[in-house]
N, C-alpha and C positions, 0 to 999 in steps of 0.2 A: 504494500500500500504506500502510496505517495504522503511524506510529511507532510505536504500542506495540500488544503483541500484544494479541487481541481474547478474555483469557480473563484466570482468577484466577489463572492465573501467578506473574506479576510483579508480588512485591511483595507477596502475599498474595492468598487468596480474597477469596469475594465475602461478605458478613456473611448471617448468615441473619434474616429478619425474616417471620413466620407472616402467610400470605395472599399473599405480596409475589411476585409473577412479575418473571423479567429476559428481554429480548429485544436485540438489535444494530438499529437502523433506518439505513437511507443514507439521508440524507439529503445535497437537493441546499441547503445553507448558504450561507455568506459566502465568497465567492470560490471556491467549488467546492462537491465532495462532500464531506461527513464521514461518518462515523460515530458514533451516538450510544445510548451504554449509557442503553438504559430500565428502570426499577423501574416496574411496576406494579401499584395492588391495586384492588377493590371494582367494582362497575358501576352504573350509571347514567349522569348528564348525568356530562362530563369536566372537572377540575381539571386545568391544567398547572400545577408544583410546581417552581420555580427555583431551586435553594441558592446561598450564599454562599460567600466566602474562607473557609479553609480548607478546606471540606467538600465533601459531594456528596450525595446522594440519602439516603445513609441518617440524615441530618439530620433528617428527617421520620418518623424509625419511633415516635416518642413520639405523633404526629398518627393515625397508619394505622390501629390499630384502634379507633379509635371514628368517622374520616370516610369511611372504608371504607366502609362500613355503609351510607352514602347517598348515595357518588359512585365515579365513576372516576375515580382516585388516576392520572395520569403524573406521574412524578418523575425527569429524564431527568437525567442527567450532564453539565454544561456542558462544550465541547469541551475536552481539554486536564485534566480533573478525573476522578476514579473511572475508572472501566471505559472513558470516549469515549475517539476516537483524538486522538492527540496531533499535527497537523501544523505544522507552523512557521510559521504566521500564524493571523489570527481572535481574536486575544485581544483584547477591548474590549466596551464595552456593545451598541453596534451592531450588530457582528458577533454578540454573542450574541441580541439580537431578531430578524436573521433562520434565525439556526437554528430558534428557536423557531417563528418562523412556517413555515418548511422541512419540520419536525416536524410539525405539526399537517395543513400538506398533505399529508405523505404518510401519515397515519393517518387522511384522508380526513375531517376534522373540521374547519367552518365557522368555530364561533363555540363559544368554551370559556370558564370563570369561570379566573380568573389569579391564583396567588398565588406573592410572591417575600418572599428575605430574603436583605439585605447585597445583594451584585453583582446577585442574581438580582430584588430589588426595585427597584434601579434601572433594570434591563432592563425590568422590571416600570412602570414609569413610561415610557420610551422606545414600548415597545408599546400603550399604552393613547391613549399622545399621538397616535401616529404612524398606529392601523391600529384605531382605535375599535369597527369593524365586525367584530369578531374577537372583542370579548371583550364578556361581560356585567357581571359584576363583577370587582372585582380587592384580594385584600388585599398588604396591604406590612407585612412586619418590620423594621425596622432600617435602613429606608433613606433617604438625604433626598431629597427631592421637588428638580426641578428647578429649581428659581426662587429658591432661596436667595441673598440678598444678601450682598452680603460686609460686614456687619457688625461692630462694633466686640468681641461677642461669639461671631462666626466667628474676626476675625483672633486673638486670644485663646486660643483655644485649638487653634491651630493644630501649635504644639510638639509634641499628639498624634498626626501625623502620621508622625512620623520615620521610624516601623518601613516605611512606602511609598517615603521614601526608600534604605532600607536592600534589600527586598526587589526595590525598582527597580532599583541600584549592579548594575553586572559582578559584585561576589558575590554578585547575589539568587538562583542557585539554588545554591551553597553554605549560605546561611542559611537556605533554606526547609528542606531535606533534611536537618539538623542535627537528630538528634534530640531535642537540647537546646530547640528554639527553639517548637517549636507550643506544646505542659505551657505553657509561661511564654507564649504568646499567647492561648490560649485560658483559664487563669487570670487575667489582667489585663482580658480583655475582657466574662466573664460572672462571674456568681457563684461564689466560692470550693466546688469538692467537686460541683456540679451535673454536671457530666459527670467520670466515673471516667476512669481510665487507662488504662483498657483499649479507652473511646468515643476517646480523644484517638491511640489507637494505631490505632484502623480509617479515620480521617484520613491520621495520618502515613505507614502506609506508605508510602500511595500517593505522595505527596508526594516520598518518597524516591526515585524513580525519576526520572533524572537530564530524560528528555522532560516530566514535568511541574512541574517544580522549573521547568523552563527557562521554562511554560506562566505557571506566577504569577509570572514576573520580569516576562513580556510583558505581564499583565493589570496591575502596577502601575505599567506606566510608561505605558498608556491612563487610567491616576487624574489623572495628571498632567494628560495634554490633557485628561480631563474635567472637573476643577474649572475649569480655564484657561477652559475652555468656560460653565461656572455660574456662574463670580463675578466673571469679570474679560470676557469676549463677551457674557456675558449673553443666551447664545445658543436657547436655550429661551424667550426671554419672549414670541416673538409664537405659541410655540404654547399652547393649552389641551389640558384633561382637562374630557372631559364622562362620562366613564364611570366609574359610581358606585365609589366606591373610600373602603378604609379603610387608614388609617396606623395601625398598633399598635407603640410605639416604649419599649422599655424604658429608663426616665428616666435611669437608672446605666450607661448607654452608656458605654466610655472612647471607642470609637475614635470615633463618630458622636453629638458630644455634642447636646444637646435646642437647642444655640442653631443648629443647622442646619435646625432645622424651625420655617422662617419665612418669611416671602415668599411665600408659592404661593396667597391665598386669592382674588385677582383672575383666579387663571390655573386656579384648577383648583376652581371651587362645586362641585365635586361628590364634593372629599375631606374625608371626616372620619377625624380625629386623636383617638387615645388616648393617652394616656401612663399605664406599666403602674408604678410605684413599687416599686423593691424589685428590680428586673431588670436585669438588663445586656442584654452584644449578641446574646448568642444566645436568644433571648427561644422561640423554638419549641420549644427544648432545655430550658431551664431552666422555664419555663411551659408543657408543654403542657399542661395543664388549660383554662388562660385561654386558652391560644391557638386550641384547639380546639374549646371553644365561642366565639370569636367567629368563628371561621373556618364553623362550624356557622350561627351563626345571620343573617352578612350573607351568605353564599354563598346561603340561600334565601329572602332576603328578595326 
C-alpha cells in the first residue's frame, strides 16, 4: 500500500491547470512498484517533464499552453513529491532515472525528447549518459552537468550549501514542513515576487505532510553521496553524452552557482550551454517565455 493516500486529500487538492489531465500509473521502479501521479496535456511525439526540489508537476503550467500545442506534455510527480506514493526508500538521482525509464515502459513509449530542472535535470543527465537509446533530445534547467571539477571556484562557494545540510540533519523534515521555510527558499533562490504566495502554497502543502517532508530529508542526504561522487570519485568521467542536449542555466543561481558548469566539454560534444542573465533557479517559472521557446525550438530541431 502506498504511504500516502492516492487522492487531493491530504494536504490539499490537486491545482487546476486548462488542458492538463491526471492519471495514477504503477509503475515497476527502483527496488519495487511505485506509484506515480501523472499530469498530462497536448499530443503528438512525447516530452517527459522532470521537476525539481521543492516542487512537482505543476512547475511546468507557465510551459503547457503554448508546448501543448505540439507535443505530448508527461509531467509525472517524482516519487515521494505531489500526488506519487511516498514509500520509504528510492530517494536519489538513480533511483529516480529508473522510474522514469519504468514510466515510459509502461506507457508503452521507446524513445521520448527529455526535459528536466534542478533534481529532475540531473536525473536528466544520468538518463541520457546511461540509456542514450531512449531519448532524442534532452533540455536541462538549472542543473550541473556531471563532470564538474572541484575547482577553486566550486570550493568557494560552497557555504551555499548549508540549507542541504540542514534539510539533510534528523530535523530535515521538521524544516521542510515549517511553513516559514519554502516563502524564504524559494525567495532566495529565484527572482524576488516571480512566483506569488499562493504558487509557493501549492508546493508547501504538500510538503507539509509528514511522508514527504521525511521524502526530501532522504533526497538530500543522496546530495551528499552525489557531489562525493562529482568532485571528489570523479565518478562520471569515463562516461559520455552523445545525445544532443541543451543547458539553459539562469546566471543568478544562488543555490547552483555558474562556477558548477564547467568540466563537461570533453565528456559531453554534444551539450550546449546558455546562460539566461537576469534569472535565478527556477528559470521555467520565472522565464517561461524564454524557456519555452527554446524548449520549442531545440525539441524540433
Amino acid at each position: 500500500m502506498p504511504a500516502a493516500p492516492r487522492s487531493g486529500a491530504d494536504n490539499g487538492d490537486l491545482p487546476s491547470v486548462p488542458a492538463v489531465t491526471h492519471r495514477f500509473v504503477d509503475v515497476a521502479g527502483a527496488k519495487g512498484r511505485v506509484g506515480l501521479h501523472l499530469a498530462e496535456a497536448g499530443t503528438g511525439d512525447a516530452v517527459l517533464m522532470l521537476h525539481g526540489w521543492p516542487q512537482h508537476w505543476y512547475c511546468w503550467r507557465r510551459i503547457v499552453p503554448e508546448l501543448s500545442g505540439h507535443y505530448r506534455l508527461l509531467m509525472p510527480d517524482l516519487r515521494g513529491f505531489g500526488w506519487s506514493d511516498t514509500p520509504g526508500y528510492g530517494y536519489d538521482p538513480l533511483s529516480y532515472a529508473a522510474d522514469a525509464l519504468a514510466l515510459l515502459d509502461a506507457l508503452g513509449l521507446e524513445r521520448v525528447r527529455l526535459v528536466g530542472h534542478d533534481w529532475g535535470g540531473f536525473t536528466a543527465f544520468l538518463l541520457g549518459v546511461a540509456h542514450p537509446e531512449r531519448f532524442s533530445h534532452i533540455v536541462v534547467f538549472n542543473a550541473p552537468p556531471l563532470w564538474a571539477p572541484l575547482t577553486p571556484g566550486v570550493i568557494a562557494s560552497l557555504w551555499r550549501t548549508w540549507y542541504v545540510i540542514a534539510i539533510a540533519s534528523p530535523l530535515g523534515p521538521r524544516v521542510v514542513a515549517d511553513p516559514r521555510f519554502l516563502p524564504w527558499f524559494v525567495g532566495l533562490g529565484g527572482r524576488q515576487h516571480v512566483l506569488s504566495a499562493d504558487d509557493v502554497q501549492v508546493y508547501a502543502r504538500r510538503l507539509q505532510h509528514p511522508a514527504r517532508a521525511r521524502a526530501s530529508c532522504l533526497l538530500y542526504r543522496s546530495y551528499l553521496r552525489a557531489a562525493n561522487d562529482i568532485f571528489l570519485r570523479r565518478r562520471y568521467h569515463g562516461d559520455h553524452l552523445s545525445v544532443p542536449t541543451r543547458l539553459v542555466f539562469g546566471d543568478e543561481d544562488f543555490y547552483v552557482p555558474r562556477s558548477y558548469i564547467t568540466g563537461f566539454e570533453q565528456h559531453a560534444p554534444a551539450l550546449d550551454v546558455e546562460f539566461v542573465s537576469g534569472c535565478g533557479h527556477f528559470l521555467p517559472e520565472e522565464r517561461p517565455d524564454l524557456a519555452t521557446a527554446r524548449l520549442r525550438d531545440f525539441l524540433s530541431a
